[in-house]
N, C-alpha and C positions, 0 to 999 in steps of 0.2 A: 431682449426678450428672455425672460426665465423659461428654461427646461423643467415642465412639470413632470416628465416621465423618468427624470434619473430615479433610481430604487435604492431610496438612503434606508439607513438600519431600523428608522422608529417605522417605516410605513410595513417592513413584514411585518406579519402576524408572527407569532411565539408560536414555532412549533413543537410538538413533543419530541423528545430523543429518540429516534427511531434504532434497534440494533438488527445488523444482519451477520448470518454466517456464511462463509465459502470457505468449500473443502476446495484444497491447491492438489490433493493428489491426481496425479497423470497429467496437470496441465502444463502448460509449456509459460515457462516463464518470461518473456517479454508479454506477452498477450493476456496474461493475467495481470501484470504490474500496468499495463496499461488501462486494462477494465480497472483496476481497483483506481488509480490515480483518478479515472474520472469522474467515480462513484465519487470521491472523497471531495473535488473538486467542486462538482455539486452540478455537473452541465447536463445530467440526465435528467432535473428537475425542471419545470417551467418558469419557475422565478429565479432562474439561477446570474447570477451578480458577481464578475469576477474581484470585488470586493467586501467580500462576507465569507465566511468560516461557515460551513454547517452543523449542526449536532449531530448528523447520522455516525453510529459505530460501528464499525465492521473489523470481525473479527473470522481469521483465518486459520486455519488449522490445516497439521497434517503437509505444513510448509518445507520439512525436511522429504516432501516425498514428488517436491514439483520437477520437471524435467525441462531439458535442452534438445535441439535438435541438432542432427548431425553428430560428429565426432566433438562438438561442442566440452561433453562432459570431458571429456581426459586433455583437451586441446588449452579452454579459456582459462588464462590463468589470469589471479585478482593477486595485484602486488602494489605494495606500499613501500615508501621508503621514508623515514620519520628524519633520518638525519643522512647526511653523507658517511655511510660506512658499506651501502651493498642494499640489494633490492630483498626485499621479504616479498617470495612468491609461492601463492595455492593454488591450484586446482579446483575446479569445481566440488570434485569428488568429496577432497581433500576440507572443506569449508563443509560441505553437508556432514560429513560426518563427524566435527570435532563437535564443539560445545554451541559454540552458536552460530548453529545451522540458519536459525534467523535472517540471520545478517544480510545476505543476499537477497532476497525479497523486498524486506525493506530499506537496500542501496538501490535498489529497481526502481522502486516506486515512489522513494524521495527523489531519484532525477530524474524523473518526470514530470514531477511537479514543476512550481514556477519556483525560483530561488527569493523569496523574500521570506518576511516574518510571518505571513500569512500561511506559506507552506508548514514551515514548523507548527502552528497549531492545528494543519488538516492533520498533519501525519502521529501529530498525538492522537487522532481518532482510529489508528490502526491496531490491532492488535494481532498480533500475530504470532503464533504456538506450532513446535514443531513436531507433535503429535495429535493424535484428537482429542486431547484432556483439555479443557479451558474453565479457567471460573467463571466465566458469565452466565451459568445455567440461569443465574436467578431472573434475570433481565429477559428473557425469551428470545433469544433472539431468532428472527423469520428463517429460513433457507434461504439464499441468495443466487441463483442457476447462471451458472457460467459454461458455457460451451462454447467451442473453439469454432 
């Protein structure tokens, strides 16, 4: 018996690109990287398919100003070691304030995702800027309300 209800790609409709903004200032970062993964994920929506990409964009700002709770900020530290010579370890603190304050928001919210090839094109729809300047004025993007 054929499944008529699986939701292959020609039965959506083409929707338009939808863009949204959220400001990350004061919010806590797990809880945001999980609101954003889902958003991007696409499970807020009714026809959502966990084999399909969406078009929605969302774009962040104001990501150098998100927060930890607890003693978190001077405690967690992000260390890498590329080769056996010694661990390269920062601080929370220490990563928001160099160059790219970035980084951390979206290591959040890419391992949250699912690990395939599918993820890597959700998380090209992120954009994220660690003040309020962003170029997408032109696109309009809606407000996107996120509280805790």
């Amino acid at each position: 018996m054929i499944n008529k209800d699986s939701n292959n790609n020609k039965d959506i409709k083409k929707e338009p690109v939808n863009w949204y903004l959220v400001d990350a200032k004061d919010q806590i970062l797990g809880r945001l990287s999980s609101f954003l993964a889902t958003r991007l994920m696409g499970k807020h929506k009714v026809s959502y398919s966990d084999n399909t990409c969406l078009k929605d964009k969302i774009i962040v700002i104001n990501a150098q100003k998100v927060v930890l709770t607890g003693k978190k900020i001077h405690k967690k530290k992000y260390w890498h070691t590329g080769y056996p010579g010694g661990i390269k370890n920062k601080t929370f603190k220490e990563i928001l304030n160099s160059k790219n304050s970035t980084s951390v928001l979206k290591n959040a919210v890419r391992r949250m995702l699912k690990s395939n090839t599918l993820s890597r094109q959700q998380l090209k729809n992120l954009y994220i800027y660690s003040n309020d300047k962003h170029p997408h004025e032109a696109n309009n993007p809606s407000i996107l309300e996120f509280n805790n």
